[in-house]
DOLO-468545 format. One record per residue (C-alpha): residue number from 1; z, y, x. Coordinates in nm, 2 decimals. Layout:
DOLO-468545
<i = NUM; z = Z; y = Y; x = X>
...
end
This chain:
DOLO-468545
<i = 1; z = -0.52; y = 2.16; x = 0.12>
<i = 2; z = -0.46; y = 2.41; x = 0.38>
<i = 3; z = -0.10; y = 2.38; x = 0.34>
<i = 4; z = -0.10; y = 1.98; x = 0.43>
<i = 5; z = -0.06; y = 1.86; x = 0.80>
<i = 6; z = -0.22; y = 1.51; x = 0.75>
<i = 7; z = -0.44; y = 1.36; x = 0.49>
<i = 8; z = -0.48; y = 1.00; x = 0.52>
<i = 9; z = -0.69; y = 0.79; x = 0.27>
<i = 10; z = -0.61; y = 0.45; x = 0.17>
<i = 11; z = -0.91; y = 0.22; x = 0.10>
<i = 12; z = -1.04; y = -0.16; x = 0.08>
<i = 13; z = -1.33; y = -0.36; x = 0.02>
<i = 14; z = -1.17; y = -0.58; x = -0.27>
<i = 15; z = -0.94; y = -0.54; x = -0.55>
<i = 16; z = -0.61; y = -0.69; x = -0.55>
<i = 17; z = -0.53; y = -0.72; x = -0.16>
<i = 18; z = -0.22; y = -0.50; x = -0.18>
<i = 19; z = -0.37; y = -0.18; x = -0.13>
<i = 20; z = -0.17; y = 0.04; x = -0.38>
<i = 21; z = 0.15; y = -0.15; x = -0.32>
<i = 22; z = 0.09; y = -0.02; x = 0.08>
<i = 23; z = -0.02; y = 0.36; x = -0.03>
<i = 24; z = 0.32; y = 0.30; x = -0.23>
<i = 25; z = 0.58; y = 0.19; x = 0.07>
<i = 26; z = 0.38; y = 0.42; x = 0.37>
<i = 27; z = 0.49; y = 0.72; x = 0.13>
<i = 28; z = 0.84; y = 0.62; x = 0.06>
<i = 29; z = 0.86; y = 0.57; x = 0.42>
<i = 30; z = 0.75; y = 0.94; x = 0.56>
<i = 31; z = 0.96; y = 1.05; x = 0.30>
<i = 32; z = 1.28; y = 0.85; x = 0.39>
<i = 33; z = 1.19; y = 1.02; x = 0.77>
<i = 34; z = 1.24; y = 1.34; x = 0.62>
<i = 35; z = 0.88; y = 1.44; x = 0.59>
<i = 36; z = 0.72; y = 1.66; x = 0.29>
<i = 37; z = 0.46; y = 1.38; x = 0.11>
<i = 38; z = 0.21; y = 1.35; x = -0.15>
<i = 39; z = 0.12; y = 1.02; x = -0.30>
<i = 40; z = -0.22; y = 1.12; x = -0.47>
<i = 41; z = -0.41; y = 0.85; x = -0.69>
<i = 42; z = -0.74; y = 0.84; x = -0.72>
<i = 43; z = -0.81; y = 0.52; x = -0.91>
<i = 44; z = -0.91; y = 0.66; x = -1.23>
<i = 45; z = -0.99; y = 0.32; x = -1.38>
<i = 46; z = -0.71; y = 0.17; x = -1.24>
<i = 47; z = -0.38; y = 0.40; x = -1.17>
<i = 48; z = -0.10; y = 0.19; x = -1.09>
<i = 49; z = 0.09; y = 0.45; x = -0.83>
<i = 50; z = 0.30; y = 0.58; x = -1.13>
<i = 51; z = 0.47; y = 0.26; x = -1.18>
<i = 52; z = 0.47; y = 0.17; x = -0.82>
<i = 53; z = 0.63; y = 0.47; x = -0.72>
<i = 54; z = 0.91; y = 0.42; x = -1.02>
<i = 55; z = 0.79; y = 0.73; x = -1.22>
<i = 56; z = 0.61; y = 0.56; x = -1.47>
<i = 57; z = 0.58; y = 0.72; x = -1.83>
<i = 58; z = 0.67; y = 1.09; x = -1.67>
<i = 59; z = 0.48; y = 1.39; x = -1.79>
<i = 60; z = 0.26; y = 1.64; x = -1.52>
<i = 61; z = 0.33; y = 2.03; x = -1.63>
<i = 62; z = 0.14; y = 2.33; x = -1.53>
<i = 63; z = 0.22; y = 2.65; x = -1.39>
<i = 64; z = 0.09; y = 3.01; x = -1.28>
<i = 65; z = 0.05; y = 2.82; x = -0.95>
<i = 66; z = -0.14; y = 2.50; x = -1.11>
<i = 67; z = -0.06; y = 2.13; x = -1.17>
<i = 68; z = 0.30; y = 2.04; x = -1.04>
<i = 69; z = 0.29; y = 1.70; x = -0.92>
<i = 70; z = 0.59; y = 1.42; x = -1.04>
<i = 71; z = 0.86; y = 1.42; x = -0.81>
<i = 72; z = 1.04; y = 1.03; x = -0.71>
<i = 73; z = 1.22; y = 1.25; x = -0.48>
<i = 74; z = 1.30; y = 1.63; x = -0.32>
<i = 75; z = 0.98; y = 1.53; x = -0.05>
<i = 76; z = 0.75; y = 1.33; x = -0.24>
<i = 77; z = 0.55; y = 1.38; x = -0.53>
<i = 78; z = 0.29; y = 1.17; x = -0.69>
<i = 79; z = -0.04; y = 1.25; x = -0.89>
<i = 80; z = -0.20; y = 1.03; x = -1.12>
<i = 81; z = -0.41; y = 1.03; x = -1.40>
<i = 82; z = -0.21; y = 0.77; x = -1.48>
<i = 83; z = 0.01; y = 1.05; x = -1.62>
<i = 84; z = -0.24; y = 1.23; x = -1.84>
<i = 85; z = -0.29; y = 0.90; x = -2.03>
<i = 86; z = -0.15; y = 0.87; x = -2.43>
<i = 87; z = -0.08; y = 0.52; x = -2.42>
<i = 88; z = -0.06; y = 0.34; x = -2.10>
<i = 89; z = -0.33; y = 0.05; x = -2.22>
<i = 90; z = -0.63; y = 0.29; x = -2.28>
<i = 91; z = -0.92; y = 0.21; x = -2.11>
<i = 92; z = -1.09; y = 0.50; x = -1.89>
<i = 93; z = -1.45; y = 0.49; x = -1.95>
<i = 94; z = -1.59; y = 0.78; x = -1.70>
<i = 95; z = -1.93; y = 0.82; x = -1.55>
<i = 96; z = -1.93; y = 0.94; x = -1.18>
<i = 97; z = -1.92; y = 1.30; x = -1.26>
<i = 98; z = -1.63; y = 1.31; x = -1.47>
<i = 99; z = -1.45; y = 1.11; x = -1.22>
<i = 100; z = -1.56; y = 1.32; x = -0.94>
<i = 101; z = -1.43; y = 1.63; x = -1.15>
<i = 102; z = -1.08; y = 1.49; x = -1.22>
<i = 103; z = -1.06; y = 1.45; x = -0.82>
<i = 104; z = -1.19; y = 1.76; x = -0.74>
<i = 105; z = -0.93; y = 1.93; x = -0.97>
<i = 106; z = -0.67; y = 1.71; x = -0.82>
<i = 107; z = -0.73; y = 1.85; x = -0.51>
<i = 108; z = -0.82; y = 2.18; x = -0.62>
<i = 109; z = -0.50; y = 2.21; x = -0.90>
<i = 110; z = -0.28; y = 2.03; x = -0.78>
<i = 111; z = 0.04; y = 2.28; x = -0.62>
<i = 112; z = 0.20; y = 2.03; x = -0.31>
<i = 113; z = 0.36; y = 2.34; x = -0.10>
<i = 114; z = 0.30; y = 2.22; x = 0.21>
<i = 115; z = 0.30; y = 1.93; x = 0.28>
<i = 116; z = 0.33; y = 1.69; x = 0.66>
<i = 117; z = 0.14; y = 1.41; x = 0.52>
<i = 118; z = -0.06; y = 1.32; x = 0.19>
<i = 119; z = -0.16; y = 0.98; x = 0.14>
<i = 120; z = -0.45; y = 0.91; x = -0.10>
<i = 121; z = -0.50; y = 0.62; x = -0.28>
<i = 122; z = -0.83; y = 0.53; x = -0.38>
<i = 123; z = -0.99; y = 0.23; x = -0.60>
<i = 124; z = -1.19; y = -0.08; x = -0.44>
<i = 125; z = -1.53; y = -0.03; x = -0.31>
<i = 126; z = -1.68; y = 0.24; x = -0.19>
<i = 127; z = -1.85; y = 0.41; x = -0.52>
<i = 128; z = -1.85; y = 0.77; x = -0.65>
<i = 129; z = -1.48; y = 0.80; x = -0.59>
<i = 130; z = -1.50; y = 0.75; x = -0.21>
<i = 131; z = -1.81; y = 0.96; x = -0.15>
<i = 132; z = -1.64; y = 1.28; x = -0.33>
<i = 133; z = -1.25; y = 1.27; x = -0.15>
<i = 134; z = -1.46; y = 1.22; x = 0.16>
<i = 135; z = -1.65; y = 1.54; x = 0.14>
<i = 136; z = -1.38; y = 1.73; x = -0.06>
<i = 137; z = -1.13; y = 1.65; x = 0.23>
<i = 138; z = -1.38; y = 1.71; x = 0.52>
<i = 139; z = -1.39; y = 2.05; x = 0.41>
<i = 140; z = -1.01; y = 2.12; x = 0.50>
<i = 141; z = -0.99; y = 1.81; x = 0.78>
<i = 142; z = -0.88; y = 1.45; x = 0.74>
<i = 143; z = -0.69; y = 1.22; x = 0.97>
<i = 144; z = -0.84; y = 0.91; x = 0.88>
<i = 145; z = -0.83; y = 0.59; x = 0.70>
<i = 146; z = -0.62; y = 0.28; x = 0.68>
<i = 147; z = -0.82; y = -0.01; x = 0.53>
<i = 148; z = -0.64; y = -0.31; x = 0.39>
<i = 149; z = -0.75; y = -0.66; x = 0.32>
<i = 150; z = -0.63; y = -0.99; x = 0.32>
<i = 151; z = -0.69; y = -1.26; x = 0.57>
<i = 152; z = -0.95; y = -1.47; x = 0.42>
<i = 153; z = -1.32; y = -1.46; x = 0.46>
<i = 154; z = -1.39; y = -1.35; x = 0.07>
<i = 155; z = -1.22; y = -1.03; x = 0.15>
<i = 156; z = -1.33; y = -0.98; x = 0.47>
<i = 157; z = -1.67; y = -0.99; x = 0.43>
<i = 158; z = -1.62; y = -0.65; x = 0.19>
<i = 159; z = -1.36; y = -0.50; x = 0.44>
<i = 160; z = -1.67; y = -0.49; x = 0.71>
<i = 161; z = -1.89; y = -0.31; x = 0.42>
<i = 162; z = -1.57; y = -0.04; x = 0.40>
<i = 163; z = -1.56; y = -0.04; x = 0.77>
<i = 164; z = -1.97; y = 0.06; x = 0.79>
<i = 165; z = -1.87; y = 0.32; x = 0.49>
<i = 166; z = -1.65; y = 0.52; x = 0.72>
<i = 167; z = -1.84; y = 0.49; x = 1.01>
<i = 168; z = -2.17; y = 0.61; x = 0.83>
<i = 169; z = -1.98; y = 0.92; x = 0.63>
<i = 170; z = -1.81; y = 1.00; x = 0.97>
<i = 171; z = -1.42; y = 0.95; x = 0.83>
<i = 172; z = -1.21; y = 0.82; x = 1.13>
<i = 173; z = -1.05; y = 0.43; x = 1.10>
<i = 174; z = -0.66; y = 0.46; x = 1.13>
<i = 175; z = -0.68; y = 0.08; x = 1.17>
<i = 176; z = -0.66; y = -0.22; x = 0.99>
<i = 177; z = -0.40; y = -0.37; x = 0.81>
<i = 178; z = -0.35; y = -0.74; x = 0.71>
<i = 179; z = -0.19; y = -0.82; x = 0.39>
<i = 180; z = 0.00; y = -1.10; x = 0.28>
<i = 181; z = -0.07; y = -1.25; x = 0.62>
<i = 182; z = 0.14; y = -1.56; x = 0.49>
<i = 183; z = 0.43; y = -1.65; x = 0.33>
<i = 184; z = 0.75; y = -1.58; x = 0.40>
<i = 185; z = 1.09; y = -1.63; x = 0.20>
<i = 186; z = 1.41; y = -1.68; x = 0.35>
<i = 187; z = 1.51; y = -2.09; x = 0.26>
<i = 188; z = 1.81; y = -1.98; x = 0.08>
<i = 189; z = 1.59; y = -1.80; x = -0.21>
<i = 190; z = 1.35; y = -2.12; x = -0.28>
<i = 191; z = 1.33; y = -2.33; x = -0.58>
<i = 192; z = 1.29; y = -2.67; x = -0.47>
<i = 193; z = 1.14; y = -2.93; x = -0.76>
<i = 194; z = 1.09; y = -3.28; x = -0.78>
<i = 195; z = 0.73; y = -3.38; x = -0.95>
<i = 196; z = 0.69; y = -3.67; x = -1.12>
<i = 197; z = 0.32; y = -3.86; x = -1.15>
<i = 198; z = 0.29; y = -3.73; x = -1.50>
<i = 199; z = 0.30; y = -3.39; x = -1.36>
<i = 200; z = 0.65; y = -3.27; x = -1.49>
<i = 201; z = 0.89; y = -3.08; x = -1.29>
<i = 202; z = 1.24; y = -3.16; x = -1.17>
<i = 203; z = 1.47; y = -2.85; x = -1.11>
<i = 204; z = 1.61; y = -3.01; x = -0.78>
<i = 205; z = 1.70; y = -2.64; x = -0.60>
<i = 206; z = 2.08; y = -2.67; x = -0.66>
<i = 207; z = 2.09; y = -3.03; x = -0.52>
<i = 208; z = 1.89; y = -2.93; x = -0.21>
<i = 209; z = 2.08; y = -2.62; x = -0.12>
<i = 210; z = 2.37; y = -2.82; x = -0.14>
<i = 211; z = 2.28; y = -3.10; x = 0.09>
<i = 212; z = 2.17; y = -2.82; x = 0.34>
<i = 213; z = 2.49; y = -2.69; x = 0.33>
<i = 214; z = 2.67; y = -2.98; x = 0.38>
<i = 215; z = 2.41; y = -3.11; x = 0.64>
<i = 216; z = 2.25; y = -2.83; x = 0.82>
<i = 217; z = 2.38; y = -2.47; x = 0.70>
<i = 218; z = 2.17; y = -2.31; x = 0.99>
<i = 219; z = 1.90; y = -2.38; x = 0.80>
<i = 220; z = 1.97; y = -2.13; x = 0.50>
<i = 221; z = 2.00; y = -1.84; x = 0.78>
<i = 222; z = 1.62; y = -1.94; x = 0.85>
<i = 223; z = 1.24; y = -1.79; x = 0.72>
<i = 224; z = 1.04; y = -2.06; x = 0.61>
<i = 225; z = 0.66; y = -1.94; x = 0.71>
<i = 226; z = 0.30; y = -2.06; x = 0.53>
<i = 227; z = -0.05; y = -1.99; x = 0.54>
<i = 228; z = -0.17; y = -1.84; x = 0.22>
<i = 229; z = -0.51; y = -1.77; x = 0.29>
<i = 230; z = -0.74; y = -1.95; x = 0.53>
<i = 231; z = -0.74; y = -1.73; x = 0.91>
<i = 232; z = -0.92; y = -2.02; x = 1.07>
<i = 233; z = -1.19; y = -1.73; x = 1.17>
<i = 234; z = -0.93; y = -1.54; x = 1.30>
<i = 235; z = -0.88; y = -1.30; x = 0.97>
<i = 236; z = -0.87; y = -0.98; x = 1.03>
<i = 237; z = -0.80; y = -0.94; x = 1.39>
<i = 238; z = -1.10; y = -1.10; x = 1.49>
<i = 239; z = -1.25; y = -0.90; x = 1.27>
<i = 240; z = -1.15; y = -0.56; x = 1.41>
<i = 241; z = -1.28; y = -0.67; x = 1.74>
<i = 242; z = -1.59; y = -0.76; x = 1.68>
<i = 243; z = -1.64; y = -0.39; x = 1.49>
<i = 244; z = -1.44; y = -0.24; x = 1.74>
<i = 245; z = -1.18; y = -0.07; x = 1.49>
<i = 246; z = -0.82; y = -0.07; x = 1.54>
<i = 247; z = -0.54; y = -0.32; x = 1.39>
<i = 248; z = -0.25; y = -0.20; x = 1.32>
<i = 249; z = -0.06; y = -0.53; x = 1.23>
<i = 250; z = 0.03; y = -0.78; x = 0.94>
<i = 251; z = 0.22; y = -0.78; x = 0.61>
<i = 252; z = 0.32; y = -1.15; x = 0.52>
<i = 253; z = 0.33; y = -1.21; x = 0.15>
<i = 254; z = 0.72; y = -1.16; x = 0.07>
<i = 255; z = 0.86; y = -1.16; x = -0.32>
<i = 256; z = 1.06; y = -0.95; x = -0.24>
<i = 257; z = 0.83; y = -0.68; x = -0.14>
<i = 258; z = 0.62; y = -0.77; x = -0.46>
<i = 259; z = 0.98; y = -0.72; x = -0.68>
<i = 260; z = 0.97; y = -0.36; x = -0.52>
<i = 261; z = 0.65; y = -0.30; x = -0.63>
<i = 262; z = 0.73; y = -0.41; x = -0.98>
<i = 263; z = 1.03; y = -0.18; x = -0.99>
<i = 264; z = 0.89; y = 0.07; x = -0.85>
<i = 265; z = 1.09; y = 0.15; x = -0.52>
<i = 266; z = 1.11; y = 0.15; x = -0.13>
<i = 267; z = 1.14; y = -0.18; x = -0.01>
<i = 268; z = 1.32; y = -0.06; x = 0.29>
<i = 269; z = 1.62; y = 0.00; x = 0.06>
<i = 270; z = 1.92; y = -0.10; x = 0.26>
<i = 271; z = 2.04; y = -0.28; x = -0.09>
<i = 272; z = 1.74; y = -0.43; x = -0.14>
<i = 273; z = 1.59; y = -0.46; x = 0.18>
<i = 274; z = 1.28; y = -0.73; x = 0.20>
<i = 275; z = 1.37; y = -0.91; x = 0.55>
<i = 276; z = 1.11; y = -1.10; x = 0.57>
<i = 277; z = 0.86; y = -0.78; x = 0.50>
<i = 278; z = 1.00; y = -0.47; x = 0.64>
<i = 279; z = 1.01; y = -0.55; x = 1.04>
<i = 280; z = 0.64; y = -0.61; x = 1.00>
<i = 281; z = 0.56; y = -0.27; x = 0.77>
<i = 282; z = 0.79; y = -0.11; x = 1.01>
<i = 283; z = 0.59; y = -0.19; x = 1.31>
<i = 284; z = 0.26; y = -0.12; x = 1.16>
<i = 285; z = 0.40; y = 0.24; x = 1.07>
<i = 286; z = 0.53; y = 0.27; x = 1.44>
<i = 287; z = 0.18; y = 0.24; x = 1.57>
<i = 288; z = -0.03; y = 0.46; x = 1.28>
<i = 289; z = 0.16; y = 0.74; x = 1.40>
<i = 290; z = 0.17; y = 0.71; x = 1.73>
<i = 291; z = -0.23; y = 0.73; x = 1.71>
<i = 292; z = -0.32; y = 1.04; x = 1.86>
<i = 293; z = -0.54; y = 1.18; x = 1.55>
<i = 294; z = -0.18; y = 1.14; x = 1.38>
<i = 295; z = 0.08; y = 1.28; x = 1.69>
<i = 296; z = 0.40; y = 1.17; x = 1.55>
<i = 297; z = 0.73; y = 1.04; x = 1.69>
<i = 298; z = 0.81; y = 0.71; x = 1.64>
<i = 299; z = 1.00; y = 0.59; x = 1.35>
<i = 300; z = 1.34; y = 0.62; x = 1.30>
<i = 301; z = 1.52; y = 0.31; x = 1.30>
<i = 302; z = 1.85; y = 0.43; x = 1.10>
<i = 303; z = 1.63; y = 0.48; x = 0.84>
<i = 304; z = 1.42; y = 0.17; x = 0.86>
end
């Protein structure tokens, strides 16, 4: 760990707000900037880096020097026990110490070279998992954390139990980030249907998209924008000011980023690139590193 610039741990109060999926697209990001990163994932139970990162199915090897981790590319490698697994489906049925063991060794084992940033992503909660990557990585120095949630109150309430975590083992808030802060999908990639009162559905999309062409074609150049989740309390904004943490910004909900995730690759891929997504990400990577625990330049836009 000596040999690792910045060590930033990914957390939040509830399952299945996006966490991963953000670990996931911050380290293809550095990367893409030219930095030297480690993805390492820490939810035992749970390991779903492998496949976000698109090297699902690959094998870890040892060395003289210890564990190497599995490169996605040149500058950044990913570590998983995901990877150690026989068949993909097993359960992991650990006690705390086992776990705690795996993640020492991970951090013990584990040969990064050096390394300008490695992003740790950890499971839900704050259990057994949390309390050991805390004090393994206070022992060599850590950044900070980025908490993610989603806007409504149900996941809120557990983001303020993370927030008291980190403020009671003394690990530094990065900020707060909002996840699938809405939708948004440009017009021209909807389905539109028809429903009948019998509940059956019309295909309709190939109809409308021709009428706005005819009609009003500026409207396919357009994002069509949602609420999701009820932010009537003023999600997770309102949130940070009353517990006086940063925010770094919001992610809306975009398919396209979620197809990314699925596949397994940066979603700032100029082929592939989620337009509706990546401006916001973008931002909210602008302003973690300019946060003086961090001291970074500001992100490259020929590569965003």
């Amino acid at each position: 760990m000596a040999n690792v610039k910045h060590k930033i741990l990914v957390l939040s109060g509830k399952g299945g707000v996006g966490k991963s999926t953000f670990s996931a697209q911050l380290s293809f990001a550095l990367a893409a900037m030219g930095d030297q990163v480690g993805l390492l994932d820490i939810d035992i139970c749970g390991p779903s880096i492998p496949k976000m990162s698109g090297v699902e199915g690959q094998d870890i090897h040892q060395s003289n020097l210890g564990w190497s981790p599995v490169y996605v590319e040149p500058n950044l490698g990913v570590m998983s026990i995901g990877f150690m697994l026989p068949n993909p489906d097993e359960a992991v049925i650990w006690r705390g110490p086992r776990k705690n063991g795996l993640i020492k060794q991970f951090l013990k084992d584990v040969y990064w070279d050096k390394l300008d940033y490695l992003v740790v992503d950890a499971p839900p909660g704050t259990s057994d998992e949390h309390i050991s990557i805390v004090q393994f990585l206070q022992a060599t120095g850590i950044d900070g954390a980025i908490i993610v949630t989603t806007p409504q109150q149900v996941s809120l309430i557990d983001v303020r139990k993370e927030v008291s975590f980190c403020k009671k083992v003394g690990l530094p808030i990065l900020g707060v980030v909002e996840n699938m802060s809405g939708l948004r999908q440009p017009v021209s990639h909807f389905k539109f249907v028809r429903v009948t009162d019998k509940g059956e559905e019309k295909d309709m999309t190939e109809w409308a998209t021709e009428y706005m062409r005819e009609k009003a074609p500026e409207l396919l150049d357009l994002i069509a924008c949602t609420e999701v989740f009820d932010s009537s309390r003023g999600g997770a904004a309102m949130m940070c000011k009353e517990m006086e943490v940063p925010f770094l910004g919001k992610v809306p909900l975009d398919p396209q980023l979620c197809k990314a995730a699925e596949e397994g690759r940066s979603f700032f891929d100029d082929n592939h690139k989620c337009s509706a997504s990546a401006p916001a990400l973008k931002g909210i990577i602008e302003r973690l590193l300019a946060s003086p625990m961090l001291s970074r330049t500001e992100v490259n836009d020929d590569v965003m």
